[in-house]
PQR file of N, CA, C, O and H, with PARSE charges and radii, in Angstrom:
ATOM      1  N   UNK A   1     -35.456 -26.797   2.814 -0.4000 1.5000
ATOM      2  CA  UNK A   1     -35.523 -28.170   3.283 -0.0000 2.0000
ATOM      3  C   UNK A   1     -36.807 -28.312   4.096  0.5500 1.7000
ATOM      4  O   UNK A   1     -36.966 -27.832   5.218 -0.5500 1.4000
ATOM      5  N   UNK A   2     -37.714 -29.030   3.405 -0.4000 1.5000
ATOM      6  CA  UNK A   2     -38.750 -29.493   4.539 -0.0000 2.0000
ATOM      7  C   UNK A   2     -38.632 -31.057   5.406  0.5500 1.7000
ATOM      8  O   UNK A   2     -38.323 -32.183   5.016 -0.5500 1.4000
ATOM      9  H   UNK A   2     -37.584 -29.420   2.494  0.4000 1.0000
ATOM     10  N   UNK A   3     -39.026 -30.522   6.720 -0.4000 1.5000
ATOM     11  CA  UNK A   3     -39.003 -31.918   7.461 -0.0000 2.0000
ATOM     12  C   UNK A   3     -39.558 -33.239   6.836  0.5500 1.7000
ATOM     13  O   UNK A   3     -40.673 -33.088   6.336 -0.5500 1.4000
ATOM     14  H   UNK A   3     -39.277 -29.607   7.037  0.4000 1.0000
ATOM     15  N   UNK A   4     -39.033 -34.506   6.748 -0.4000 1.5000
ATOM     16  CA  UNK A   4     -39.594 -35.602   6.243 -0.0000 2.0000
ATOM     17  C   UNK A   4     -39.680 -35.776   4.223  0.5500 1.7000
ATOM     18  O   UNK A   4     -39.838 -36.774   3.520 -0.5500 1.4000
ATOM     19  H   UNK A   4     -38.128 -34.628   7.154  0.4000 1.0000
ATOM     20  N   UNK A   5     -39.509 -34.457   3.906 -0.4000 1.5000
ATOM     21  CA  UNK A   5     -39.981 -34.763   2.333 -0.0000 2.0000
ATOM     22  C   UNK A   5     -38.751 -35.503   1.620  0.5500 1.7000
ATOM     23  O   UNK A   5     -37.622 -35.316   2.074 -0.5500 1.4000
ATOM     24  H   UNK A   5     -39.380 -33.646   4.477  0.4000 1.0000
ATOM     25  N   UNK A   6     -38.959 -36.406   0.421 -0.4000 1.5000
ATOM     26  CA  UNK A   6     -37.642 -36.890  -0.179 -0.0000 2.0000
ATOM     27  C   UNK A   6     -37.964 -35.776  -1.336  0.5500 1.7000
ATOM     28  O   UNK A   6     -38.977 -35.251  -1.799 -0.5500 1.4000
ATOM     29  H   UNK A   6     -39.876 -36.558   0.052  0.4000 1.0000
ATOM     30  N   UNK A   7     -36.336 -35.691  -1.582 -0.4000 1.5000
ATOM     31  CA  UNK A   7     -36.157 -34.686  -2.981 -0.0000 2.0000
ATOM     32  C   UNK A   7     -34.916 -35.332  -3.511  0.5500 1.7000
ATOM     33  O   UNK A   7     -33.859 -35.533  -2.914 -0.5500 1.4000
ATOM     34  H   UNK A   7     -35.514 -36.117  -1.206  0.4000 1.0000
ATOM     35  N   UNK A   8     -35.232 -35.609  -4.705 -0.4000 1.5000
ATOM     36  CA  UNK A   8     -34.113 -35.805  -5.654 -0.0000 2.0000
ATOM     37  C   UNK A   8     -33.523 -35.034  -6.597  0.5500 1.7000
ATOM     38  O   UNK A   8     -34.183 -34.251  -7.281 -0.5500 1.4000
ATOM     39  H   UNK A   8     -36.091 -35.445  -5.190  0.4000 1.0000
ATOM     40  N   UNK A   9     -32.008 -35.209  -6.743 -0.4000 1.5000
ATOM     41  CA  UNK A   9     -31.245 -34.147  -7.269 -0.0000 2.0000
ATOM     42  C   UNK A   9     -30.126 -34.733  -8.111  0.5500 1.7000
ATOM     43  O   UNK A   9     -29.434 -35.703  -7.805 -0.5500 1.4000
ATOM     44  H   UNK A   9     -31.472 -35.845  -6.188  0.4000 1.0000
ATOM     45  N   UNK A  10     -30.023 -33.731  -9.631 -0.4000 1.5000
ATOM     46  CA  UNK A  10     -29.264 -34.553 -10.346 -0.0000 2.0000
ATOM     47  C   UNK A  10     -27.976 -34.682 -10.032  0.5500 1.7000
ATOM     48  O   UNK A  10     -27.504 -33.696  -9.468 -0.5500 1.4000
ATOM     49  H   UNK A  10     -30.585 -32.943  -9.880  0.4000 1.0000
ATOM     50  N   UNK A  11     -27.167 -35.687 -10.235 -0.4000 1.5000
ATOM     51  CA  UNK A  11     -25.290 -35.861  -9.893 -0.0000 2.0000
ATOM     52  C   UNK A  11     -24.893 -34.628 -11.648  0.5500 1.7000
ATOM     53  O   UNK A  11     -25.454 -34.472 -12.732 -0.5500 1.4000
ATOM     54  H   UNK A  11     -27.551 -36.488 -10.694  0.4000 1.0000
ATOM     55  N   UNK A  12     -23.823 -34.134 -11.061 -0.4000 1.5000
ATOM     56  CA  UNK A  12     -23.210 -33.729 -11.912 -0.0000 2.0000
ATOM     57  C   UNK A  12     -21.781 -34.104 -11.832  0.5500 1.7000
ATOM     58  O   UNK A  12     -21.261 -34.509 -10.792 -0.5500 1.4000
ATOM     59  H   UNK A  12     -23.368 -34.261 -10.180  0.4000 1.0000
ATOM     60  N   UNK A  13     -21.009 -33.925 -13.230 -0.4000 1.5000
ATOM     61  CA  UNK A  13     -19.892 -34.277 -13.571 -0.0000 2.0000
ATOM     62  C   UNK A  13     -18.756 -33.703 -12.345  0.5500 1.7000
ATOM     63  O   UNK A  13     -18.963 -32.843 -11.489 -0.5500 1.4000
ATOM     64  H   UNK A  13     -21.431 -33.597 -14.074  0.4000 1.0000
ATOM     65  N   UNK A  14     -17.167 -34.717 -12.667 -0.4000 1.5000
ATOM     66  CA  UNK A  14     -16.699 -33.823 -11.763 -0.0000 2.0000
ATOM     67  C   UNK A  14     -15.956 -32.565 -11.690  0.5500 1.7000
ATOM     68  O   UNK A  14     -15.077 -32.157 -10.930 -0.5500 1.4000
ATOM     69  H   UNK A  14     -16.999 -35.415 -13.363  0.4000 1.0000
ATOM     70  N   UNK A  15     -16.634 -32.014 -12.816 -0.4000 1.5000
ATOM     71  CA  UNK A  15     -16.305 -30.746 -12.833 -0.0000 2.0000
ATOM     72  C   UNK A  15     -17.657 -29.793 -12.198  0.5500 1.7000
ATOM     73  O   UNK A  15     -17.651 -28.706 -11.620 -0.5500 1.4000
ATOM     74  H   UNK A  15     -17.348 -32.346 -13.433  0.4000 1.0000
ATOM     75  N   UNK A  16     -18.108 -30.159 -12.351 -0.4000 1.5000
ATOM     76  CA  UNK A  16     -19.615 -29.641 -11.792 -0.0000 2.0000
ATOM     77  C   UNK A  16     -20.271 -28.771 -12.317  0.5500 1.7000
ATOM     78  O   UNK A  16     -20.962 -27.905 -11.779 -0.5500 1.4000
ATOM     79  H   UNK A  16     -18.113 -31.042 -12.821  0.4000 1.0000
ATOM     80  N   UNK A  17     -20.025 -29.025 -13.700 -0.4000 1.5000
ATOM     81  CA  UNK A  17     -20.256 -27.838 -14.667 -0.0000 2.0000
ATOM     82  C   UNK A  17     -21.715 -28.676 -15.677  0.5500 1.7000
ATOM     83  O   UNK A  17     -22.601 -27.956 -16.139 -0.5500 1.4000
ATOM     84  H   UNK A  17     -19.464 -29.729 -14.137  0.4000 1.0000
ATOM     85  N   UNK A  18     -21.744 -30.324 -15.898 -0.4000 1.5000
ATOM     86  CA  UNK A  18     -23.213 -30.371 -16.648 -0.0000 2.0000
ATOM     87  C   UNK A  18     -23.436 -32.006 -15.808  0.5500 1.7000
ATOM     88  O   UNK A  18     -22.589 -32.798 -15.395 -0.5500 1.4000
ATOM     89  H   UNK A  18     -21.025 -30.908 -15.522  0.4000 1.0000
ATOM     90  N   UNK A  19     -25.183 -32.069 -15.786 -0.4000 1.5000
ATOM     91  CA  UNK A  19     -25.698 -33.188 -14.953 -0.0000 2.0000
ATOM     92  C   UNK A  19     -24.614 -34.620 -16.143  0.5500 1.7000
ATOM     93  O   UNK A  19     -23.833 -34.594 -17.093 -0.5500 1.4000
ATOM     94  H   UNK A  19     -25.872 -31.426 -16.121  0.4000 1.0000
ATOM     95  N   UNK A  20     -25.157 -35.466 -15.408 -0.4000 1.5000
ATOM     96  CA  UNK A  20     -24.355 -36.669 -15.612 -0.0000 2.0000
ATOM     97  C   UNK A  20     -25.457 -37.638 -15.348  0.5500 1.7000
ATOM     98  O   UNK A  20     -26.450 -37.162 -14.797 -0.5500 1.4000
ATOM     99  H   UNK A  20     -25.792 -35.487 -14.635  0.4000 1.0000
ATOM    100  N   UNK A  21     -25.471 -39.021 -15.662 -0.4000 1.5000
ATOM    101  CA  UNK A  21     -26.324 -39.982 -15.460 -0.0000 2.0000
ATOM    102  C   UNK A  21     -26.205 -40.136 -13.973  0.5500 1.7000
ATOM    103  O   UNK A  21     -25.223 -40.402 -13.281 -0.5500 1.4000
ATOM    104  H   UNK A  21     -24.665 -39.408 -16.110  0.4000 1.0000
ATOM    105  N   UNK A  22     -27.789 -39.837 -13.573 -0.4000 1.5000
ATOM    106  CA  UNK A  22     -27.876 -40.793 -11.719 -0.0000 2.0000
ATOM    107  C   UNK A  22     -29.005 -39.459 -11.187  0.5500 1.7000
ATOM    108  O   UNK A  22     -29.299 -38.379 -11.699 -0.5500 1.4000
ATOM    109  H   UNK A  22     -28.587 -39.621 -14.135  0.4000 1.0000
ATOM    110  N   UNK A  23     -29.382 -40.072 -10.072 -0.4000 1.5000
ATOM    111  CA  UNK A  23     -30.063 -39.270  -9.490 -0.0000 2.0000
ATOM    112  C   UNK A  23     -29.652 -39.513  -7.691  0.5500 1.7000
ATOM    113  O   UNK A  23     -29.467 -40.636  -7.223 -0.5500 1.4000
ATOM    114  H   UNK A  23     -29.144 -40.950  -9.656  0.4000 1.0000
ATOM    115  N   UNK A  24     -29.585 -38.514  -7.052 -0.4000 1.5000
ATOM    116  CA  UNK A  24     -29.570 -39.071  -5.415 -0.0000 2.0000
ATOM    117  C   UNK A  24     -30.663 -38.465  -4.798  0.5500 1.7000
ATOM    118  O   UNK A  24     -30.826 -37.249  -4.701 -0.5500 1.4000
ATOM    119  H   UNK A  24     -29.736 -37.602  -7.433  0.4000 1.0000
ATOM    120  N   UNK A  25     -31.251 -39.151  -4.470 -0.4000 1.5000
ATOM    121  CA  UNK A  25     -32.431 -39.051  -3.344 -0.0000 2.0000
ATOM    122  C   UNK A  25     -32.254 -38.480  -1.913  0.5500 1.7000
ATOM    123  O   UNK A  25     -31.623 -39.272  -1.214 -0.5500 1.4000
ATOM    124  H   UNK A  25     -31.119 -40.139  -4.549  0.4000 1.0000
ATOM    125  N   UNK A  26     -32.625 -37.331  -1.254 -0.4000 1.5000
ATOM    126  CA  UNK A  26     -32.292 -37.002   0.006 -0.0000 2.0000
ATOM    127  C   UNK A  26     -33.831 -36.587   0.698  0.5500 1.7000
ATOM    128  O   UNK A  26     -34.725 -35.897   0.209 -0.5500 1.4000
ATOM    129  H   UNK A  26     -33.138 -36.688  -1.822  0.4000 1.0000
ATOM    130  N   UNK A  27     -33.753 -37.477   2.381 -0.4000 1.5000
ATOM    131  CA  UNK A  27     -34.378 -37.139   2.955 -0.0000 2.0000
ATOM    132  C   UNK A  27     -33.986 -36.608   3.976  0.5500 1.7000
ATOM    133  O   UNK A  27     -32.772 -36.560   3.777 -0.5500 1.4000
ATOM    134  H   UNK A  27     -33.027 -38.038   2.778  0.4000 1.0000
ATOM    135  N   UNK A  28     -34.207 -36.073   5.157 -0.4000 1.5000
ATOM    136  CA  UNK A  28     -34.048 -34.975   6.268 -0.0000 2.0000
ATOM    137  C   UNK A  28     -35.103 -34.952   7.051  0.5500 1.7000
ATOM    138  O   UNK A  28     -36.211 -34.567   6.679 -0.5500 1.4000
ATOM    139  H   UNK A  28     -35.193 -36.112   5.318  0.4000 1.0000
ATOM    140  N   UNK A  29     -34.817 -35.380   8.235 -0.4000 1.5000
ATOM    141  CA  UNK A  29     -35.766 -35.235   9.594 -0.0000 2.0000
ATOM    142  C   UNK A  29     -35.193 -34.814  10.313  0.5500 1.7000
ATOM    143  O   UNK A  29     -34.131 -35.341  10.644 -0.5500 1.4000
ATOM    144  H   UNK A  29     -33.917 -35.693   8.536  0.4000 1.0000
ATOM    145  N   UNK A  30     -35.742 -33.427  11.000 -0.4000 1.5000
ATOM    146  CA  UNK A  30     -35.158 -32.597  11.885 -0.0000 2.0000
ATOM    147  C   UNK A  30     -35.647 -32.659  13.268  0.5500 1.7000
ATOM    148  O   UNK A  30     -36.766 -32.302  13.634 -0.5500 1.4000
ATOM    149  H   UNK A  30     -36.605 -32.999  10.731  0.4000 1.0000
ATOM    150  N   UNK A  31     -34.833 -33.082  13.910 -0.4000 1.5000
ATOM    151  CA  UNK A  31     -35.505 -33.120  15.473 -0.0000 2.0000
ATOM    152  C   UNK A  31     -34.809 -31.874  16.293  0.5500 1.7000
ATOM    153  O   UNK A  31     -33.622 -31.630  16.512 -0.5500 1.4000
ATOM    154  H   UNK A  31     -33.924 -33.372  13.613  0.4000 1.0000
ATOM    155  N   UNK A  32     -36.165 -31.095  16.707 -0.4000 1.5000
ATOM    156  CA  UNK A  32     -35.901 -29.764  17.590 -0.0000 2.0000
ATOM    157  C   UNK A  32     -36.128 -29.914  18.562  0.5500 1.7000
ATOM    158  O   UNK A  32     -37.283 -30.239  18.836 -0.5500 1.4000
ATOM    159  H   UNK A  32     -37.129 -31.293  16.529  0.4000 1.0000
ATOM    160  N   UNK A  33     -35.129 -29.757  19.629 -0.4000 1.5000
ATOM    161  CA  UNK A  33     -35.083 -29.608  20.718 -0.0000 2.0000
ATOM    162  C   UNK A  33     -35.397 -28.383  21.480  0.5500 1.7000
ATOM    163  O   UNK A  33     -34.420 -27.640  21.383 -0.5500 1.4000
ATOM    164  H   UNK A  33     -34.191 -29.494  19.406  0.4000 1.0000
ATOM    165  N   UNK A  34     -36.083 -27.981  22.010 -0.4000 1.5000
ATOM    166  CA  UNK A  34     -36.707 -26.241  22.538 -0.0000 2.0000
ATOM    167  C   UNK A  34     -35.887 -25.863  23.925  0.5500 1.7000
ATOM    168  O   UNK A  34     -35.589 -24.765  24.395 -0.5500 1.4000
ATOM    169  H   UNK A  34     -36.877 -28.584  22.088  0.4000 1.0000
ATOM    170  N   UNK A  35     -35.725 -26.755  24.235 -0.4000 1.5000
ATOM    171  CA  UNK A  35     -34.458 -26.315  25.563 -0.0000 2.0000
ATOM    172  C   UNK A  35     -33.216 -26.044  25.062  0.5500 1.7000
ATOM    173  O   UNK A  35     -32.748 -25.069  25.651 -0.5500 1.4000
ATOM    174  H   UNK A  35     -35.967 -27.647  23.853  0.4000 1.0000
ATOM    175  N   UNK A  36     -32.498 -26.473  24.250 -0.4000 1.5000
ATOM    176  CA  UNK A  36     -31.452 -26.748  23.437 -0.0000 2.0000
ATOM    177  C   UNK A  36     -31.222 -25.404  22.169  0.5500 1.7000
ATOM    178  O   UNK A  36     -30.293 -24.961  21.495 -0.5500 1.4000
ATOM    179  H   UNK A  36     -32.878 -27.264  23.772  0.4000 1.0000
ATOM    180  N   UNK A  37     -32.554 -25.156  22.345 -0.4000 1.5000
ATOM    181  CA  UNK A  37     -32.801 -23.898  21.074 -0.0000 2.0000
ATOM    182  C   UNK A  37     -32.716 -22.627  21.761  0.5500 1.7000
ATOM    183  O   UNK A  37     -32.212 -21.643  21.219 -0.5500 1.4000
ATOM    184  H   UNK A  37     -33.310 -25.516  22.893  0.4000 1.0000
ATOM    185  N   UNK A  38     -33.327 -22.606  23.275 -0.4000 1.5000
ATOM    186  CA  UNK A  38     -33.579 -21.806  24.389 -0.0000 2.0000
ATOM    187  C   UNK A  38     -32.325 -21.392  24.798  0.5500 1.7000
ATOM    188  O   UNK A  38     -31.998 -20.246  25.105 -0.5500 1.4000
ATOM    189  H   UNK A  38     -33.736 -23.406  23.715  0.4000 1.0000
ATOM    190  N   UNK A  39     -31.621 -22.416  24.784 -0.4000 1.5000
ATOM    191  CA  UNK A  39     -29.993 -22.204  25.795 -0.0000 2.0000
ATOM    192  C   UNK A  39     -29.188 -21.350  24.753  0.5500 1.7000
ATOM    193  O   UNK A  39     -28.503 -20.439  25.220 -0.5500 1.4000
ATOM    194  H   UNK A  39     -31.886 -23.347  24.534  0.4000 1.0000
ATOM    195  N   UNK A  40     -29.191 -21.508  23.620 -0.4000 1.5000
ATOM    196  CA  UNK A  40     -28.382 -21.097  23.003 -0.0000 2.0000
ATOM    197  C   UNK A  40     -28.483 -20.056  22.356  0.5500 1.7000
ATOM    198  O   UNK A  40     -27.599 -19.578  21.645 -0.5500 1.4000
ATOM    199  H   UNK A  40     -29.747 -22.247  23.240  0.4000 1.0000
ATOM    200  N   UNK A  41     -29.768 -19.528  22.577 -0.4000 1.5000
ATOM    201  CA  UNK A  41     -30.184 -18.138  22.273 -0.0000 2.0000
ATOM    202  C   UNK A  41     -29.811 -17.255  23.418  0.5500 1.7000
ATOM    203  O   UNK A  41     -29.338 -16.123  23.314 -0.5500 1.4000
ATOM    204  H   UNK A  41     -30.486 -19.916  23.154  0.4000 1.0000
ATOM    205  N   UNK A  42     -30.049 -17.835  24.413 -0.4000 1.5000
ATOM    206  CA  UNK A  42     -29.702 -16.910  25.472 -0.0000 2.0000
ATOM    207  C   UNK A  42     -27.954 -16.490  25.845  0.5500 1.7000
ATOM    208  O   UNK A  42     -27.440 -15.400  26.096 -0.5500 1.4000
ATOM    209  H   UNK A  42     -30.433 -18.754  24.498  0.4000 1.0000
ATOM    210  N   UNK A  43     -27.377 -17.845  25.750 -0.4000 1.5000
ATOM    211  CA  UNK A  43     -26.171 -18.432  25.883 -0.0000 2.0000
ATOM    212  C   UNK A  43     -25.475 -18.671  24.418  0.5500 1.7000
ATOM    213  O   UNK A  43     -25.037 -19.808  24.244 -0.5500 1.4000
ATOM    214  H   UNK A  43     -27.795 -18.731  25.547  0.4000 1.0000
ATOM    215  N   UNK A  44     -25.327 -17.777  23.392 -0.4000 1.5000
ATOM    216  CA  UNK A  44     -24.638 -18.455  22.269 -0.0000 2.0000
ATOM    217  C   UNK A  44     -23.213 -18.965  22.640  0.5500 1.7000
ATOM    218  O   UNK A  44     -22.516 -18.410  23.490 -0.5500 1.4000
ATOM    219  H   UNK A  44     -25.683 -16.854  23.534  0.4000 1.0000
ATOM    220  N   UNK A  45     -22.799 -20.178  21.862 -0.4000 1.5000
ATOM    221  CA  UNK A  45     -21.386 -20.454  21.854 -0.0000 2.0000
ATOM    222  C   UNK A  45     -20.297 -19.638  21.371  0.5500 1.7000
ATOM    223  O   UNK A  45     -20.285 -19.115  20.256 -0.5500 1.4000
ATOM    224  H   UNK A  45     -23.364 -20.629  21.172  0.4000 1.0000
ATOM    225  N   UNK A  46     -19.171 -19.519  22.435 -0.4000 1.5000
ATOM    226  CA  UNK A  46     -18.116 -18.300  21.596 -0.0000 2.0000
ATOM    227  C   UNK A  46     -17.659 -18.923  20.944  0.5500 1.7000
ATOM    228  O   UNK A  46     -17.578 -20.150  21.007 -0.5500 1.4000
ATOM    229  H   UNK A  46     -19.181 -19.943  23.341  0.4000 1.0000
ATOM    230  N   UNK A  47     -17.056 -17.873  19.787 -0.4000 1.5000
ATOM    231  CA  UNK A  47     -16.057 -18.680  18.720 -0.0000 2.0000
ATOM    232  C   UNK A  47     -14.782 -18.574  18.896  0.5500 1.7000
ATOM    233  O   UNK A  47     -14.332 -17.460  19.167 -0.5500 1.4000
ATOM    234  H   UNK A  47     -17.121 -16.877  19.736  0.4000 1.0000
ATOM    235  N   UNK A  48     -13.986 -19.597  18.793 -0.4000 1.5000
ATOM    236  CA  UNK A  48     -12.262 -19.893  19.279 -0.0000 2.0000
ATOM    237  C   UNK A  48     -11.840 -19.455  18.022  0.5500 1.7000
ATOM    238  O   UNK A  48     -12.332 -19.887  16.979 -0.5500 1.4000
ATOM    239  H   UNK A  48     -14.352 -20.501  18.572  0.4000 1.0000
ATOM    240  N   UNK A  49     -10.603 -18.285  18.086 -0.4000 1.5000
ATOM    241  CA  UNK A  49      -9.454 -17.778  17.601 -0.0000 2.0000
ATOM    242  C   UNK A  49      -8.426 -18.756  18.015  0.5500 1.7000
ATOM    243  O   UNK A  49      -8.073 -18.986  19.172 -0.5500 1.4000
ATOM    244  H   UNK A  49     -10.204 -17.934  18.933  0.4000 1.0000
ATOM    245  N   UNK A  50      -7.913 -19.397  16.741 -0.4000 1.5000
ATOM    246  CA  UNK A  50      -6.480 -19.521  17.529 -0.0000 2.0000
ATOM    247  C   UNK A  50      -5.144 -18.756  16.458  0.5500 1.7000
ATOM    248  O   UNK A  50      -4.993 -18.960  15.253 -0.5500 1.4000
ATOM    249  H   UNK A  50      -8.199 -19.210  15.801  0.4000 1.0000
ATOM    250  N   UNK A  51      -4.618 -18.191  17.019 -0.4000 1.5000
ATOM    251  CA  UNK A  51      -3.797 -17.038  16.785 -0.0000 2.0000
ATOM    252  C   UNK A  51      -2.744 -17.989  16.403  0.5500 1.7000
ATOM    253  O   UNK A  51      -2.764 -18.864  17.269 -0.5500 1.4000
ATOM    254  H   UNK A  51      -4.740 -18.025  17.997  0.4000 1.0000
ATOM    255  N   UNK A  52      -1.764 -18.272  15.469 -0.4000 1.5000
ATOM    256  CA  UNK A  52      -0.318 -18.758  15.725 -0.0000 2.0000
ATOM    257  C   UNK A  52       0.547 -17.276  15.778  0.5500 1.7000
ATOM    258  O   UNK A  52       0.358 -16.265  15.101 -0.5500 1.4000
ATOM    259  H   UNK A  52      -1.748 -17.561  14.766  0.4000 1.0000
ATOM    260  N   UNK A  53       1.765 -17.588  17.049 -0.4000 1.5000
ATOM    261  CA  UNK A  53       2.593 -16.106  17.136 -0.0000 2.0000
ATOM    262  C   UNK A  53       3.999 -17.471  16.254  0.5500 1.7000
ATOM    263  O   UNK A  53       4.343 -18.637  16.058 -0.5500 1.4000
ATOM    264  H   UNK A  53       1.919 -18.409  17.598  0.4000 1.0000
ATOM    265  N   UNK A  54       4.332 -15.539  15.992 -0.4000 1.5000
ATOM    266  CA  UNK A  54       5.440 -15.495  14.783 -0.0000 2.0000
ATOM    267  C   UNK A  54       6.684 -16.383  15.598  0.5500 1.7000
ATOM    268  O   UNK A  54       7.010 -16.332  16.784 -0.5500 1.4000
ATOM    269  H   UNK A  54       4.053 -14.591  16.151  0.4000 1.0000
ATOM    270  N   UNK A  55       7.090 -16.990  14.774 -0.4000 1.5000
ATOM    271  CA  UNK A  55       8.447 -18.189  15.526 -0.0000 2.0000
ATOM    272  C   UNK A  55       9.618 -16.877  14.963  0.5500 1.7000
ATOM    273  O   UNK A  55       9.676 -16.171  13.956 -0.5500 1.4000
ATOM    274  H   UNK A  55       6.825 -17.031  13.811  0.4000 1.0000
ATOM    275  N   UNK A  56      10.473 -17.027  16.244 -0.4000 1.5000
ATOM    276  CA  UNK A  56      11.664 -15.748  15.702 -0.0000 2.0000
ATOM    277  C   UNK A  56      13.207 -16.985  16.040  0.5500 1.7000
ATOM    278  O   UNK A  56      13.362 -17.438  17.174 -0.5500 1.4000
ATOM    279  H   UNK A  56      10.426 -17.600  17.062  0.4000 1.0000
ATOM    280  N   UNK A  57      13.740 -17.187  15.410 -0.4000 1.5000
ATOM    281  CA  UNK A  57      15.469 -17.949  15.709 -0.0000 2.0000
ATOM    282  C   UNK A  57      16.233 -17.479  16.598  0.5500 1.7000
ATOM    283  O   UNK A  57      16.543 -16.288  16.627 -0.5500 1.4000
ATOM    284  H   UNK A  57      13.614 -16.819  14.488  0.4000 1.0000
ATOM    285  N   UNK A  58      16.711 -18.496  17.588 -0.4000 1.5000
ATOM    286  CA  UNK A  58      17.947 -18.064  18.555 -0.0000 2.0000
ATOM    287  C   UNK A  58      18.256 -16.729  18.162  0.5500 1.7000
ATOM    288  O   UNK A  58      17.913 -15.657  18.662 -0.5500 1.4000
ATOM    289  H   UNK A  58      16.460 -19.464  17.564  0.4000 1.0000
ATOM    290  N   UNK A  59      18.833 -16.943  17.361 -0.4000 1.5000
ATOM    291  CA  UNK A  59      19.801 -16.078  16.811 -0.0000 2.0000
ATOM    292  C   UNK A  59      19.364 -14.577  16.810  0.5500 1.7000
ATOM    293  O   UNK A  59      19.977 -13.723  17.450 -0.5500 1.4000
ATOM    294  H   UNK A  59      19.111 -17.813  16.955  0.4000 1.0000
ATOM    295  N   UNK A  60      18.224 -14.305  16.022 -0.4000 1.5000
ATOM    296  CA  UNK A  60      17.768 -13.428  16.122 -0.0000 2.0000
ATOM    297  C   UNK A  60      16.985 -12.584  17.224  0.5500 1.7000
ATOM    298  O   UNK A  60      16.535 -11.457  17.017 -0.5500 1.4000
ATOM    299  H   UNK A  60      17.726 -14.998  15.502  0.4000 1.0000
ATOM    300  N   UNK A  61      16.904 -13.152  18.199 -0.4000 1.5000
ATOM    301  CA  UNK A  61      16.713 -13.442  19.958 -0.0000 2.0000
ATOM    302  C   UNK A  61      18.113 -12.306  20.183  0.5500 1.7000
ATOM    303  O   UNK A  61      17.982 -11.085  20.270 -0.5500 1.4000
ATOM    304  H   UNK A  61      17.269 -14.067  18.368  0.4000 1.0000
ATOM    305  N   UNK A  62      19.261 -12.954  20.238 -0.4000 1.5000
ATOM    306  CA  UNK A  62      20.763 -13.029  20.618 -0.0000 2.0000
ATOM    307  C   UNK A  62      20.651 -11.705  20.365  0.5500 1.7000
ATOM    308  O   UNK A  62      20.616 -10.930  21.321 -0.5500 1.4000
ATOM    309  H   UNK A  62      19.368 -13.946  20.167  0.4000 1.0000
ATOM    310  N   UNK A  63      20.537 -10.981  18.377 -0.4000 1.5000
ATOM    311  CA  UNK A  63      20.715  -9.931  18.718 -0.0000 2.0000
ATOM    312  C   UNK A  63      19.682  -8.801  19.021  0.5500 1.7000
ATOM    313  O   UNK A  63      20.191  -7.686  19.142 -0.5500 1.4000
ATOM    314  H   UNK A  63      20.566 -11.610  17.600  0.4000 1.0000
ATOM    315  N   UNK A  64      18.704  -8.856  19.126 -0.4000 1.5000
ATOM    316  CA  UNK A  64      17.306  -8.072  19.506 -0.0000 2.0000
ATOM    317  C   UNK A  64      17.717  -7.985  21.389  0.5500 1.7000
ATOM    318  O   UNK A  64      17.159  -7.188  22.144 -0.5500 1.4000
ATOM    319  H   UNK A  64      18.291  -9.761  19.028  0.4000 1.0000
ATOM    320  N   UNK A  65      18.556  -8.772  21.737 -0.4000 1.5000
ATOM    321  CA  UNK A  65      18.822  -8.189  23.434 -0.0000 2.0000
ATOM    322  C   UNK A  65      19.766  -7.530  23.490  0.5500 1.7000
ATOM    323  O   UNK A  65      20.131  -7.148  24.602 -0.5500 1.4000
ATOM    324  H   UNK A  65      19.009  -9.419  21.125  0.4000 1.0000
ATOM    325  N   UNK A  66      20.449  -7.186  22.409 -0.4000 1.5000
ATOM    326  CA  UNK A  66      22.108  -6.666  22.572 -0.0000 2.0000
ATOM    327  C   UNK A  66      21.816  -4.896  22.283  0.5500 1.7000
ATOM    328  O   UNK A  66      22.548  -3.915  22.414 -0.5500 1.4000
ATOM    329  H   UNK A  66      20.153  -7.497  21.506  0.4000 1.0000
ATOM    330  N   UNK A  67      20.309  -5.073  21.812 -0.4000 1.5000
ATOM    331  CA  UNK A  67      20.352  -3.556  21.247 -0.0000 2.0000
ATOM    332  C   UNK A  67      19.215  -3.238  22.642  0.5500 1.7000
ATOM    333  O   UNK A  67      19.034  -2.086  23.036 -0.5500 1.4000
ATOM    334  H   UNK A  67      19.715  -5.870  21.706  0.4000 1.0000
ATOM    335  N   UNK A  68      18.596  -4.302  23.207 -0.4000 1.5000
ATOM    336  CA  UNK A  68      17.828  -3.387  24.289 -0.0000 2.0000
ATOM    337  C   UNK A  68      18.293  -2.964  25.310  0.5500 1.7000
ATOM    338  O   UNK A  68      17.606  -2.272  26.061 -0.5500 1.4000
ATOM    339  H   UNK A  68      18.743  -5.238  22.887  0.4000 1.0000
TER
END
């Protein structure tokens, strides 16, 4: 991707297997921020796990205390 250039690209079917009539045009302007680029090199963002824990039934509660 270069800053500012338009590039056009063929549509394909929706299988995405052969072009199809059309063309879409894409442009892209990238604005860099150097403080913003700075911070986050130094400082990367952590990445969030979220874990789901196993759901267990009353019931099975009831007897898992009877044997401890």
């Amino acid at each position: 991707v270069h800053n500012g250039v338009q590039r056009a690209y063929l549509l394909k079917n929706k299988e995405l297997t052969s072009p199809t009539k059309g063309l879409i045009y894409l442009e892209i302007e990238v604005i860099y921020n150097t403080i913003k680029a700075a911070l986050k090199t130094v400082v990367p963002a952590e990445q969030k796990y979220i874990e789901e824990e196993p759901k267990v039934s009353k019931q099975v509660c009831k007897i898992m205390s009877l044997y401890l």
